[in-house]
Chimera marker file (.cmm) of the C-alpha trace (Angstrom):
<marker_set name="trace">
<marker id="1" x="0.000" y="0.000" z="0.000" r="1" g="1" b="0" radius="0.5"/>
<marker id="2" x="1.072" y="3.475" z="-0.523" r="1" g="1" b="0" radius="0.5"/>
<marker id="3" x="0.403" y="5.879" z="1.105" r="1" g="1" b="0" radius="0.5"/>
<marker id="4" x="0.822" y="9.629" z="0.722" r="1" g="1" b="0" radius="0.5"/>
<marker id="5" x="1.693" y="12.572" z="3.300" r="1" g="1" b="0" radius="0.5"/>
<marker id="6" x="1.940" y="16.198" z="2.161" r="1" g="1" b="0" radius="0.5"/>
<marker id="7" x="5.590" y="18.106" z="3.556" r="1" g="1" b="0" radius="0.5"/>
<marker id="8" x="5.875" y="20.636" z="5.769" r="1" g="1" b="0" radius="0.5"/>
<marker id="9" x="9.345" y="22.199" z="6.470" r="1" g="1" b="0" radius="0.5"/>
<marker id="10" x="9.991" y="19.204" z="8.840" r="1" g="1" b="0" radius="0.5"/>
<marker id="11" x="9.620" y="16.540" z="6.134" r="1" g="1" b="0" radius="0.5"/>
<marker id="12" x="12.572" y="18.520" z="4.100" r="1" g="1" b="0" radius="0.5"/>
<marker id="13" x="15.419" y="16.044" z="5.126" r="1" g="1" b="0" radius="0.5"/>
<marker id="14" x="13.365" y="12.823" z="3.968" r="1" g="1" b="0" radius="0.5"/>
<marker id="15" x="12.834" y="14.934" z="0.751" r="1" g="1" b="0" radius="0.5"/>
<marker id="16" x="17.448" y="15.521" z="0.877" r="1" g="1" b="0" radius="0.5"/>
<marker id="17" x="17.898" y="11.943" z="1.750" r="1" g="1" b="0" radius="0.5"/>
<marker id="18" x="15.500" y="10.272" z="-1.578" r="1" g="1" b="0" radius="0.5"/>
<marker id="19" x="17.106" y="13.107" z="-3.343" r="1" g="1" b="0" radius="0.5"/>
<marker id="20" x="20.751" y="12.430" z="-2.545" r="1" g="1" b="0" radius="0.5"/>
<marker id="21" x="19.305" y="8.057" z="-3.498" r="1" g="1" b="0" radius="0.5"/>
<marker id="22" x="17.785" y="8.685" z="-6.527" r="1" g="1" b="0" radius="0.5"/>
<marker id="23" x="20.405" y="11.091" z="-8.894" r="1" g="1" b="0" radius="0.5"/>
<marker id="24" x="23.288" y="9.420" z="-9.015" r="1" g="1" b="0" radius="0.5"/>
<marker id="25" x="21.808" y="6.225" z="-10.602" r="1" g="1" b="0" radius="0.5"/>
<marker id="26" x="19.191" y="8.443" z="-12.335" r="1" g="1" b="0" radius="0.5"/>
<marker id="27" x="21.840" y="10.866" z="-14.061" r="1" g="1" b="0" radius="0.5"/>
<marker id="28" x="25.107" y="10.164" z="-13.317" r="1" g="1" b="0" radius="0.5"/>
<marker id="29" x="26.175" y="7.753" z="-16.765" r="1" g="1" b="0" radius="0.5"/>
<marker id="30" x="23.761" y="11.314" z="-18.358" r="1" g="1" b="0" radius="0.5"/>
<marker id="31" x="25.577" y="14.408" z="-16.608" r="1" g="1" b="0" radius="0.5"/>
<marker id="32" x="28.285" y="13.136" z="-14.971" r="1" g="1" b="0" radius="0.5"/>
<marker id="33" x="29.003" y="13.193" z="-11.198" r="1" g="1" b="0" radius="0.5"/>
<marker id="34" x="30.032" y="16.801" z="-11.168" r="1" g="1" b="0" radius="0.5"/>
<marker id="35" x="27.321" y="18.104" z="-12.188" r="1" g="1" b="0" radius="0.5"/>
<marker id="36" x="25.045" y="15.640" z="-10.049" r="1" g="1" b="0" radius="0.5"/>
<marker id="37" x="26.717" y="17.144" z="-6.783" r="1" g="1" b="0" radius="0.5"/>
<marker id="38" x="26.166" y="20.651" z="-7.949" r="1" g="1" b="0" radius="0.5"/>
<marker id="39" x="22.415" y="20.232" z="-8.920" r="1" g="1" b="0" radius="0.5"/>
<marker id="40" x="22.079" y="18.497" z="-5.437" r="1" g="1" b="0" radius="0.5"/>
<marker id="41" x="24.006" y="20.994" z="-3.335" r="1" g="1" b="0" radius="0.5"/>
<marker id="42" x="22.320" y="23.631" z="-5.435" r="1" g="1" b="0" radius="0.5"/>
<marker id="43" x="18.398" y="22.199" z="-5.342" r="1" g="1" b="0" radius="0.5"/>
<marker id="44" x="18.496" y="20.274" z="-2.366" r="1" g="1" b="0" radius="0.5"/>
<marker id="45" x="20.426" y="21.875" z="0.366" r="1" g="1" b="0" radius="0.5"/>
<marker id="46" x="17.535" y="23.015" z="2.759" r="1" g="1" b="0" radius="0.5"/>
<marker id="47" x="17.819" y="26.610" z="2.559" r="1" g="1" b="0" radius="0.5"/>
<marker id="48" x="16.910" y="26.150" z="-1.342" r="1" g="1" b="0" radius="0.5"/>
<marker id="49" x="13.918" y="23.588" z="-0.476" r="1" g="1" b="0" radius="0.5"/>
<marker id="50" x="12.713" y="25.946" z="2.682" r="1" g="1" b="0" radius="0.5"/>
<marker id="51" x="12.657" y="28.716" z="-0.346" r="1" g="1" b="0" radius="0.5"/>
<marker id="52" x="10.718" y="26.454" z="-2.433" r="1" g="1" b="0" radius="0.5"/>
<marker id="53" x="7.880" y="26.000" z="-0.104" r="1" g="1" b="0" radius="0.5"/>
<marker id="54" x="7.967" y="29.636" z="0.064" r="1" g="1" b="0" radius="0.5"/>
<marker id="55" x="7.387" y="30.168" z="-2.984" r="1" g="1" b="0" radius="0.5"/>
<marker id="56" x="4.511" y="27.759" z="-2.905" r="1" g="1" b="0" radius="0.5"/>
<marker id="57" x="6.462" y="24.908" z="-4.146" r="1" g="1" b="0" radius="0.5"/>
<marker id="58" x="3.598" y="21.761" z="-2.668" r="1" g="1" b="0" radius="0.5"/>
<marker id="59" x="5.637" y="18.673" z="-1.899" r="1" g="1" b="0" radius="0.5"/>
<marker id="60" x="4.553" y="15.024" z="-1.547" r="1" g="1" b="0" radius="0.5"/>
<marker id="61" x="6.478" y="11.929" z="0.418" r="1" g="1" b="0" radius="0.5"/>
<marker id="62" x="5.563" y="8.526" z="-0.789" r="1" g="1" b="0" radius="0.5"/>
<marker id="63" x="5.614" y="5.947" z="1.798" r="1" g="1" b="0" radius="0.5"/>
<marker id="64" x="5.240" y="2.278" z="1.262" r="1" g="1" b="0" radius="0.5"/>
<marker id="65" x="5.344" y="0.503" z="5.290" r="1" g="1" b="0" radius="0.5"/>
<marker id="66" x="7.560" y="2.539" z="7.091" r="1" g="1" b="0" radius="0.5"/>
<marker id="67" x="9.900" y="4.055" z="4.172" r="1" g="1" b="0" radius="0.5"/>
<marker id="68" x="9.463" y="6.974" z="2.119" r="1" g="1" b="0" radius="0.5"/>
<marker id="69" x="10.160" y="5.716" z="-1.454" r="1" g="1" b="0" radius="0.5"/>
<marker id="70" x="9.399" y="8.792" z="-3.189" r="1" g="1" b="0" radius="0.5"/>
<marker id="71" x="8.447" y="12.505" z="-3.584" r="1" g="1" b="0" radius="0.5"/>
<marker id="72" x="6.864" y="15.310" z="-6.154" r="1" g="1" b="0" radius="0.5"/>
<marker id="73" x="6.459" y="18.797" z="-5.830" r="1" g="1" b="0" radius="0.5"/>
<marker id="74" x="4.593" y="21.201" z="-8.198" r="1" g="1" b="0" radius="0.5"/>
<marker id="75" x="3.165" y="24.993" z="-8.427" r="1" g="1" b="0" radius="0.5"/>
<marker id="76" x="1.439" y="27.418" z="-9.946" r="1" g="1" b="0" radius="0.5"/>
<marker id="77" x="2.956" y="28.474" z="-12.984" r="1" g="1" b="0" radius="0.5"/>
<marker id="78" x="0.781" y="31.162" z="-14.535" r="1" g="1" b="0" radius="0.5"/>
<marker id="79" x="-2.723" y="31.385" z="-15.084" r="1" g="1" b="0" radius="0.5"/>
<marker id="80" x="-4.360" y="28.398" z="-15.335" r="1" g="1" b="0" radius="0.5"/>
<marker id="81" x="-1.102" y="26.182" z="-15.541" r="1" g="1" b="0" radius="0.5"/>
<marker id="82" x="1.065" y="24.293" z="-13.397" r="1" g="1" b="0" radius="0.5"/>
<marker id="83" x="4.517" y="22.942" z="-13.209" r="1" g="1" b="0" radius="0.5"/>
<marker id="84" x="5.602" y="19.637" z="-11.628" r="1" g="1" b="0" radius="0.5"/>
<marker id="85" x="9.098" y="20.779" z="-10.186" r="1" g="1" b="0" radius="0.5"/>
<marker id="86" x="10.272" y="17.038" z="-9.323" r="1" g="1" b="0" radius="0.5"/>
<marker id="87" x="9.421" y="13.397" z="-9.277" r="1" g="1" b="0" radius="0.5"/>
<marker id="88" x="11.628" y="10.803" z="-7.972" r="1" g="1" b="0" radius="0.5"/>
<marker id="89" x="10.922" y="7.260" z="-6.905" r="1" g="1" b="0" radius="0.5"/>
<marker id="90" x="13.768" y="5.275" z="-5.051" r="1" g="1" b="0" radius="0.5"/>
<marker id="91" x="15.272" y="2.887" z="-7.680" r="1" g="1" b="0" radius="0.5"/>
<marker id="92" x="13.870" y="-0.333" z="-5.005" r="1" g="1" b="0" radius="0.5"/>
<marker id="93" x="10.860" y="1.215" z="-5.721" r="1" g="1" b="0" radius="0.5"/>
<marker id="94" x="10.128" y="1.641" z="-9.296" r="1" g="1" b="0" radius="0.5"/>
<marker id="95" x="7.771" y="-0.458" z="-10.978" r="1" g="1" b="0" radius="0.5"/>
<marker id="96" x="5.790" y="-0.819" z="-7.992" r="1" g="1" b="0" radius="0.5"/>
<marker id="97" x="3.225" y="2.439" z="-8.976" r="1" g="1" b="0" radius="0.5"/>
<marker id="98" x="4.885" y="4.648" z="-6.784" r="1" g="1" b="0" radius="0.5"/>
<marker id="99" x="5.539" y="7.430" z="-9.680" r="1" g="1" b="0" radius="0.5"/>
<marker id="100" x="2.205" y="6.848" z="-11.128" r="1" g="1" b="0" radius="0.5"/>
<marker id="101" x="0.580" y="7.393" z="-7.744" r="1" g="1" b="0" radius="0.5"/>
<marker id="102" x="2.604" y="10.444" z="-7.204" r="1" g="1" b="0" radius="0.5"/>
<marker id="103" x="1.806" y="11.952" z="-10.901" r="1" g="1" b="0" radius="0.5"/>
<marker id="104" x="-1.825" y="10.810" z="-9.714" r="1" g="1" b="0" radius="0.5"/>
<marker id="105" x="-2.458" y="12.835" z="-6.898" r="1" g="1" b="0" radius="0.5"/>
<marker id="106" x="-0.161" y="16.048" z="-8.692" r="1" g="1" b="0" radius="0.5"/>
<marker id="107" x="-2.659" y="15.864" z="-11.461" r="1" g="1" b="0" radius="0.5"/>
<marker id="108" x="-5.758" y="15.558" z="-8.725" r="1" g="1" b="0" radius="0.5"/>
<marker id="109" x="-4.510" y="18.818" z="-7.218" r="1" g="1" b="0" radius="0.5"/>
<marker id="110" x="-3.541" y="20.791" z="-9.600" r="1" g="1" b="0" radius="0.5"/>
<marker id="111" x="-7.558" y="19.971" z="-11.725" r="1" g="1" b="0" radius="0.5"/>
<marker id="112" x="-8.629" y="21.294" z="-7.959" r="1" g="1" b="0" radius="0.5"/>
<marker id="113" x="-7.195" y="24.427" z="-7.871" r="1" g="1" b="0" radius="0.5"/>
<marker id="114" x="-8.116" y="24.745" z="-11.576" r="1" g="1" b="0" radius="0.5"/>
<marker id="115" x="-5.545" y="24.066" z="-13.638" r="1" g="1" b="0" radius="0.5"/>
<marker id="116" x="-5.699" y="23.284" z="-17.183" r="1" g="1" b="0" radius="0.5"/>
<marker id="117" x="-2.167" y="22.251" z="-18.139" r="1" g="1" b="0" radius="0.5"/>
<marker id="118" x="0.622" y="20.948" z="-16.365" r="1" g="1" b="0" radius="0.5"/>
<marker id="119" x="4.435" y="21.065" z="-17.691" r="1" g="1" b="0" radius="0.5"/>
<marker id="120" x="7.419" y="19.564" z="-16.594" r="1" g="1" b="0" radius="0.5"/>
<marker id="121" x="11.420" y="19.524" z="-17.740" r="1" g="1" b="0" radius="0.5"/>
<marker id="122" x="12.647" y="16.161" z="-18.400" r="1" g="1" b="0" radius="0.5"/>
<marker id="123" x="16.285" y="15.450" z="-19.770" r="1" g="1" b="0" radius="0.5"/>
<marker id="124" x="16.352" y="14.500" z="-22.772" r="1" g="1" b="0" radius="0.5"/>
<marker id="125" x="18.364" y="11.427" z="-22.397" r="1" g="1" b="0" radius="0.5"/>
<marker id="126" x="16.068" y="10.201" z="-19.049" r="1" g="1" b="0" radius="0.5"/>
<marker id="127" x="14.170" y="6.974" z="-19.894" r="1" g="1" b="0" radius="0.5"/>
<marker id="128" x="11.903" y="8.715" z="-17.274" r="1" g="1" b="0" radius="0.5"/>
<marker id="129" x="10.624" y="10.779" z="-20.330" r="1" g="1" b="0" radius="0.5"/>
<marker id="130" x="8.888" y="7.594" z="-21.337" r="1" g="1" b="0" radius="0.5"/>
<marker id="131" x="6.910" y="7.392" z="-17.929" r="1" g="1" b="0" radius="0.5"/>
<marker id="132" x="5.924" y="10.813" z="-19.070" r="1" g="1" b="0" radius="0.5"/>
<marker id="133" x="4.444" y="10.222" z="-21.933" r="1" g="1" b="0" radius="0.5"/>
<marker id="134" x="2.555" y="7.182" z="-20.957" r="1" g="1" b="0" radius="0.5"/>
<marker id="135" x="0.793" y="9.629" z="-18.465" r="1" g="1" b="0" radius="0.5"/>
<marker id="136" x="-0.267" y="11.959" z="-21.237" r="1" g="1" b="0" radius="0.5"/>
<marker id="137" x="2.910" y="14.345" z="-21.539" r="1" g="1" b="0" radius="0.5"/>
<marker id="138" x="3.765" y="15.199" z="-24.736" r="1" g="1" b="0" radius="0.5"/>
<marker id="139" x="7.030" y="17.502" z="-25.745" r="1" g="1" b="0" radius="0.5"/>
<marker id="140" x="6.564" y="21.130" z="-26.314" r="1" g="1" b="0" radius="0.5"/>
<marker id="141" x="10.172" y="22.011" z="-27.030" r="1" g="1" b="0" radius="0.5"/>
<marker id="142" x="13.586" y="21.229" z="-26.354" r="1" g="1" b="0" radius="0.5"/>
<marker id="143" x="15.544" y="23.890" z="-24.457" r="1" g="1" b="0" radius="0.5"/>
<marker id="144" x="19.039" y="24.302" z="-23.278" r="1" g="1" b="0" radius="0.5"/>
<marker id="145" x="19.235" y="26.121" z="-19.835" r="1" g="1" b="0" radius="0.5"/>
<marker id="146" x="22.573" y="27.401" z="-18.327" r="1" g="1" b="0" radius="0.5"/>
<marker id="147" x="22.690" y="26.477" z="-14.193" r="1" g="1" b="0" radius="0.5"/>
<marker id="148" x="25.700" y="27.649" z="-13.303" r="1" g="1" b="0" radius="0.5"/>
<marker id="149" x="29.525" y="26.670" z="-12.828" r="1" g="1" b="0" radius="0.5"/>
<marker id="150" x="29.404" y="25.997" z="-16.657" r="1" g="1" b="0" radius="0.5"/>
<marker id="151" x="26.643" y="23.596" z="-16.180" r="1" g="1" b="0" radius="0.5"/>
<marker id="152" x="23.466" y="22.821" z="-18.891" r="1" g="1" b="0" radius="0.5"/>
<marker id="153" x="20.739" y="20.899" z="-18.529" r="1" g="1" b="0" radius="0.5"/>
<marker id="154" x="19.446" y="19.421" z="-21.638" r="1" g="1" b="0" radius="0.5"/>
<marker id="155" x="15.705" y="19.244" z="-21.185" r="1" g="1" b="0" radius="0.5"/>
<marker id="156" x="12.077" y="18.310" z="-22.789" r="1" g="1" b="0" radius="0.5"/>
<marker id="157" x="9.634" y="20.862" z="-21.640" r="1" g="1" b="0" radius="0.5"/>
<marker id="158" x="6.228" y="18.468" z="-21.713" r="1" g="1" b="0" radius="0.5"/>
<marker id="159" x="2.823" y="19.166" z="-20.928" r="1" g="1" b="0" radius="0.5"/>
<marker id="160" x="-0.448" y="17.593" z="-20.699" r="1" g="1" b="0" radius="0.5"/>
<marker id="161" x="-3.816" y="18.935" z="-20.625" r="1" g="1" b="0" radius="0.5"/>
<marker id="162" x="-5.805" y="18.512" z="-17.069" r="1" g="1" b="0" radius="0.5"/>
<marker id="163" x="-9.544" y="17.616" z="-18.519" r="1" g="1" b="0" radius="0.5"/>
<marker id="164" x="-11.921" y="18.803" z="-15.632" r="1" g="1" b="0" radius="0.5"/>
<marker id="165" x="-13.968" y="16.829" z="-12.946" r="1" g="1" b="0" radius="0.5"/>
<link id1="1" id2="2" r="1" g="1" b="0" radius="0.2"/>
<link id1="2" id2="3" r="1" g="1" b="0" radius="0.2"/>
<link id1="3" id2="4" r="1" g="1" b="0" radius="0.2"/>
<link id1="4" id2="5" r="1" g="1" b="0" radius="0.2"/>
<link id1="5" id2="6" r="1" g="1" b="0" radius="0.2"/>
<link id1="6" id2="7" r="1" g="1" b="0" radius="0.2"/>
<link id1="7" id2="8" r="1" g="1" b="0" radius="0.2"/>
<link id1="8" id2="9" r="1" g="1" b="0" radius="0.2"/>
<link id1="9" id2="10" r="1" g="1" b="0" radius="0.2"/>
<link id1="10" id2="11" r="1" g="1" b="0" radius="0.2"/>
<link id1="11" id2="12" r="1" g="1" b="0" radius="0.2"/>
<link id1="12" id2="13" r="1" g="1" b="0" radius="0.2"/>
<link id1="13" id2="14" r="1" g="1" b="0" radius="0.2"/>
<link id1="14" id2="15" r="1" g="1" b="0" radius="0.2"/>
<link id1="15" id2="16" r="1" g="1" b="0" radius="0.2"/>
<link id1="16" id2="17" r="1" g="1" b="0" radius="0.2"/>
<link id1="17" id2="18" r="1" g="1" b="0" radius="0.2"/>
<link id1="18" id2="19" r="1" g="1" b="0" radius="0.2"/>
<link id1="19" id2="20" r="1" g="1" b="0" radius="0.2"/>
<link id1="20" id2="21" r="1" g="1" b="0" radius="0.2"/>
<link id1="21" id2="22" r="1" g="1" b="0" radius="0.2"/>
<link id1="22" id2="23" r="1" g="1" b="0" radius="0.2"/>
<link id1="23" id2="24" r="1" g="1" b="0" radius="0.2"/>
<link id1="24" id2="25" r="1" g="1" b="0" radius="0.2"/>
<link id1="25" id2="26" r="1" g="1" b="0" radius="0.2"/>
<link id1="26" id2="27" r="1" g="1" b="0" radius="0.2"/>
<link id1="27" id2="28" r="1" g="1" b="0" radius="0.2"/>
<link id1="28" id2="29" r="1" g="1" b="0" radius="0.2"/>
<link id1="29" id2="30" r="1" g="1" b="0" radius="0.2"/>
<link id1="30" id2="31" r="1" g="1" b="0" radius="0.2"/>
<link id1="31" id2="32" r="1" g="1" b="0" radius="0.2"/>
<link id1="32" id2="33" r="1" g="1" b="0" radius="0.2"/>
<link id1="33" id2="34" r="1" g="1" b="0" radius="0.2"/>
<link id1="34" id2="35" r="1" g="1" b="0" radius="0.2"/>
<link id1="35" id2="36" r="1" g="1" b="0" radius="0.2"/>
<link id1="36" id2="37" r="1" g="1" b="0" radius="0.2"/>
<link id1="37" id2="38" r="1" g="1" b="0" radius="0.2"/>
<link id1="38" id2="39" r="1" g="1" b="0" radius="0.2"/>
<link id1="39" id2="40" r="1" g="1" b="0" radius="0.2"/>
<link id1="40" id2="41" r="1" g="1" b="0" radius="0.2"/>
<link id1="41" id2="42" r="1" g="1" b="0" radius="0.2"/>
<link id1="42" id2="43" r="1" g="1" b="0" radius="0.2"/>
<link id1="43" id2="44" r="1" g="1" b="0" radius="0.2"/>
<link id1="44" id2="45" r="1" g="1" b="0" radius="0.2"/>
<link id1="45" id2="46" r="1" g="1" b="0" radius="0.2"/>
<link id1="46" id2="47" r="1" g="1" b="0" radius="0.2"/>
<link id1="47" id2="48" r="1" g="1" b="0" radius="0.2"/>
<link id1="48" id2="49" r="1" g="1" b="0" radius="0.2"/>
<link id1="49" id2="50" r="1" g="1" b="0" radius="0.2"/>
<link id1="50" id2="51" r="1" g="1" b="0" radius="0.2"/>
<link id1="51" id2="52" r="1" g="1" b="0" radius="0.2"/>
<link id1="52" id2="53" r="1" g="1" b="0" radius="0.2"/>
<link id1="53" id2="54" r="1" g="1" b="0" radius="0.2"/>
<link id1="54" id2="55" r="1" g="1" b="0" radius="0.2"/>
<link id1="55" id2="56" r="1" g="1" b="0" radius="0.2"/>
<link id1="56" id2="57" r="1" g="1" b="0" radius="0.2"/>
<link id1="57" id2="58" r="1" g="1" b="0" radius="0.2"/>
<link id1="58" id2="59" r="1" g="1" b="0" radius="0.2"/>
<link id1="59" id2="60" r="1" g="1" b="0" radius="0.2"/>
<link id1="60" id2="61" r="1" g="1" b="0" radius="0.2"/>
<link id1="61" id2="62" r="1" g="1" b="0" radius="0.2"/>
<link id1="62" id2="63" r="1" g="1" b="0" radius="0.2"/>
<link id1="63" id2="64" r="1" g="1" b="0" radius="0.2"/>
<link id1="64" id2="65" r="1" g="1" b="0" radius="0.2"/>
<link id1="65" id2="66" r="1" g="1" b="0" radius="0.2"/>
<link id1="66" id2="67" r="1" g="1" b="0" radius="0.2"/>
<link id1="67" id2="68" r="1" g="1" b="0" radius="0.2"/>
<link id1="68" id2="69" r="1" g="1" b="0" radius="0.2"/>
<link id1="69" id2="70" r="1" g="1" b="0" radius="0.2"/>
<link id1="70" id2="71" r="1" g="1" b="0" radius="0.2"/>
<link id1="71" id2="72" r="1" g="1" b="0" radius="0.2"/>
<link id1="72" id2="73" r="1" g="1" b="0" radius="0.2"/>
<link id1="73" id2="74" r="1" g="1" b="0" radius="0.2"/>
<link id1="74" id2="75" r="1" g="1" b="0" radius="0.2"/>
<link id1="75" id2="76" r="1" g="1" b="0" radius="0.2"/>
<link id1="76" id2="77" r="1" g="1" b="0" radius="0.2"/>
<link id1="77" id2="78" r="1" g="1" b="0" radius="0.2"/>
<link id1="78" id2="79" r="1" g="1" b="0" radius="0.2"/>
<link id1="79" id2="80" r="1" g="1" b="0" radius="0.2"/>
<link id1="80" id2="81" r="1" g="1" b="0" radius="0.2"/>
<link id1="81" id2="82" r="1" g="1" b="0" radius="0.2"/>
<link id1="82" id2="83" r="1" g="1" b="0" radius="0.2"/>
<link id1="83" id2="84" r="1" g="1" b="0" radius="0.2"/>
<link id1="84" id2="85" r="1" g="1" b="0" radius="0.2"/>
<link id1="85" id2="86" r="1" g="1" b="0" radius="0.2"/>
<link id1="86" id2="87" r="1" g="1" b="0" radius="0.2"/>
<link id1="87" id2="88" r="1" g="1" b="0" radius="0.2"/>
<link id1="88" id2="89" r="1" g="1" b="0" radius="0.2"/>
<link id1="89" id2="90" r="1" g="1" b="0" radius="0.2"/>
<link id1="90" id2="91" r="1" g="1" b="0" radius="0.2"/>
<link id1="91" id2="92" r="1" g="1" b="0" radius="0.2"/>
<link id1="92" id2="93" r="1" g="1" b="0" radius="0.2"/>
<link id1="93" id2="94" r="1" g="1" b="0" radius="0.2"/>
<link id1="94" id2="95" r="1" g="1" b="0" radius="0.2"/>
<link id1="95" id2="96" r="1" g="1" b="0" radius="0.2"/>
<link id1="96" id2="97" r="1" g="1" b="0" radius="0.2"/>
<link id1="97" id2="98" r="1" g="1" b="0" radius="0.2"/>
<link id1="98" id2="99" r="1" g="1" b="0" radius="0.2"/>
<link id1="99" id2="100" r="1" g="1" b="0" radius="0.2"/>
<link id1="100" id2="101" r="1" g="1" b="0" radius="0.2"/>
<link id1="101" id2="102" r="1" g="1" b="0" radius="0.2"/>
<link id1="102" id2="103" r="1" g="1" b="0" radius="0.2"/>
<link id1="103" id2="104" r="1" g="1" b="0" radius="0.2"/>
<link id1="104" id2="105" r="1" g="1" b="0" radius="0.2"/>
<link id1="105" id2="106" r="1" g="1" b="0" radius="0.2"/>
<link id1="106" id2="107" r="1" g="1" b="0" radius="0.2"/>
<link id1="107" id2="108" r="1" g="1" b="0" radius="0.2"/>
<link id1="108" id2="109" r="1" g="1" b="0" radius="0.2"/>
<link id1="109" id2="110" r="1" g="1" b="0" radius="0.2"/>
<link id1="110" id2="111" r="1" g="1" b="0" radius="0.2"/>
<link id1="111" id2="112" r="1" g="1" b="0" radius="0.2"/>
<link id1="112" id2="113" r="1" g="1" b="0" radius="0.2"/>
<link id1="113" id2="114" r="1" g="1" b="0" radius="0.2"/>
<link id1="114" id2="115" r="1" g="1" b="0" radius="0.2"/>
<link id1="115" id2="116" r="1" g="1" b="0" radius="0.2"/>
<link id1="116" id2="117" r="1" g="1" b="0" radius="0.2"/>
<link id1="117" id2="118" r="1" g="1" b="0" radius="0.2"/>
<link id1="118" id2="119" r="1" g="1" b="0" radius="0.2"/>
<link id1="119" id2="120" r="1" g="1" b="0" radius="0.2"/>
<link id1="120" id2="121" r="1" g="1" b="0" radius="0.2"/>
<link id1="121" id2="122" r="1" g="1" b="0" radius="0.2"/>
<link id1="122" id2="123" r="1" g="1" b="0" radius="0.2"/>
<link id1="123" id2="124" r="1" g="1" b="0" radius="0.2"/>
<link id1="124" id2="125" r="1" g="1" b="0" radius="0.2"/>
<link id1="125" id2="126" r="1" g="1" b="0" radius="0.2"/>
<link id1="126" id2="127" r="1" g="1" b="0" radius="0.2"/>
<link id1="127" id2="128" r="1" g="1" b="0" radius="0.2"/>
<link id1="128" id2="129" r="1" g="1" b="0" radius="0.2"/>
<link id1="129" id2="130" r="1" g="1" b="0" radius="0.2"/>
<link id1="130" id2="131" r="1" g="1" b="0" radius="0.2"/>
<link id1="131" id2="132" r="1" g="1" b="0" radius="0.2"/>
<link id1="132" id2="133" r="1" g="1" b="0" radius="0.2"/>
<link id1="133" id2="134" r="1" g="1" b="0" radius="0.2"/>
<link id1="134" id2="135" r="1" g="1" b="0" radius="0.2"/>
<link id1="135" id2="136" r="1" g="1" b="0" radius="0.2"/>
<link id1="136" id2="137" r="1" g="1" b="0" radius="0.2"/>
<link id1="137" id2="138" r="1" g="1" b="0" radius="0.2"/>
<link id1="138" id2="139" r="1" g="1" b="0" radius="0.2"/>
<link id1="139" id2="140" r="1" g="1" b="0" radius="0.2"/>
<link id1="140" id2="141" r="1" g="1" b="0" radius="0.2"/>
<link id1="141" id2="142" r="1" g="1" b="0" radius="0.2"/>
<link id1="142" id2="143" r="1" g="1" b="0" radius="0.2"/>
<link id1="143" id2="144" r="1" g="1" b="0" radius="0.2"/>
<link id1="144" id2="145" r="1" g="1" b="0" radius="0.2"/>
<link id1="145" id2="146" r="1" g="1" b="0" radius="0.2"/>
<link id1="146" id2="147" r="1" g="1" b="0" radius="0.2"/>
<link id1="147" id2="148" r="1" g="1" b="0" radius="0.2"/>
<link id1="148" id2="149" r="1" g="1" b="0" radius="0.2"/>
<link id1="149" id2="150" r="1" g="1" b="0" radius="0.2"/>
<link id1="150" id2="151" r="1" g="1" b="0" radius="0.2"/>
<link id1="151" id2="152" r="1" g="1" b="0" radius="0.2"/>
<link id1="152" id2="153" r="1" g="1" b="0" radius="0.2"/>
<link id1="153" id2="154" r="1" g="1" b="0" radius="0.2"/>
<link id1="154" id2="155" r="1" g="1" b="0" radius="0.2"/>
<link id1="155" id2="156" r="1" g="1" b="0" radius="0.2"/>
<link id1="156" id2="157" r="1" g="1" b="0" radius="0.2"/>
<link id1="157" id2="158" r="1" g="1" b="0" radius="0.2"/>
<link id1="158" id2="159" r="1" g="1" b="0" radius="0.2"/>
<link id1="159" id2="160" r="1" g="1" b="0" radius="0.2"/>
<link id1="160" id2="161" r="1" g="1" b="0" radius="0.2"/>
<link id1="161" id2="162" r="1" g="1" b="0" radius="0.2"/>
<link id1="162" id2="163" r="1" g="1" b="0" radius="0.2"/>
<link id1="163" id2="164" r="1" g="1" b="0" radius="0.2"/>
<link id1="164" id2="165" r="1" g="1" b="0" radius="0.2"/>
</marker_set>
């Protein structure tokens, strides 16, 4: 069973710690390990994830028995769309539904506050980009963003539509 807990600034750890699991297998034979530690120290370190709730950033812990096997956050982008900021699943954990039943409840909120679209970066060389587009995602554009210390990430920007209730 999974079951799912919405994070409040205590939860923030759990959130560093499934971090810290789930990019080095996830991108390391992508990026590199370099870049892996900067996106972590930059993203994750818990001054940057306290910001992020700030900024209305809503996270969600995955827990299946007593360990949290995953997390997404999203937020309002503009208007009447959203973005889904991160999704990561422990690699024990994948292909038990714990992603789906993350993107799930992301897609429940965000048709609840009204949202009509919902996008997401994806590297482009991420098998997680199929996942994506078996949940409805399809690719908008390809973009190139500059992160710092000489750093790129190579992304998908994908989006689905939200039908209403």
């Amino acid at each position: 069973m999974i079951l799912l807990k919405k994070a409040t600034e205590s939860d923030l750890p759990i959130i560093q710690e499934i971090a810290q699991e789930t990019w080095g297998p996830t991108y390391t034979h992508i990026i590199g390990q370099e870049q892996v530690d900067y996106i972590l120290n930059k993203i994750y370190n818990l001054p940057a994830l306290q910001e992020q709730l700030a900024q209305g950033h809503q996270f969600f812990i995955a827990r299946q028995g007593s360990k949290e096997v995953g997390f997404a956050a999203y937020s309002r982008d503009e208007g009447d769309a959203f973005h889904l900021h991160k999704l990561y699943v422990l690699p024990e954990a994948h292909g038990q539904g714990v992603g789906k039943f993350l993107m799930n409840e992301v897609v429940n909120k965000v048709r609840a506050e009204g949202g009509r679209y919902l996008r997401l970066n994806v590297n482009r060389y991420n098998k997680a980009k199929d996942f994506y587009e078996s949940a409805g995602f399809k690719i908008k554009e390809s973009v190139d963003n500059e992160i710092g210390n000489g750093f790129y990430m190579n992304d998908y920007i994908m989006e689905k539509t939200i039908e209403p209730a």
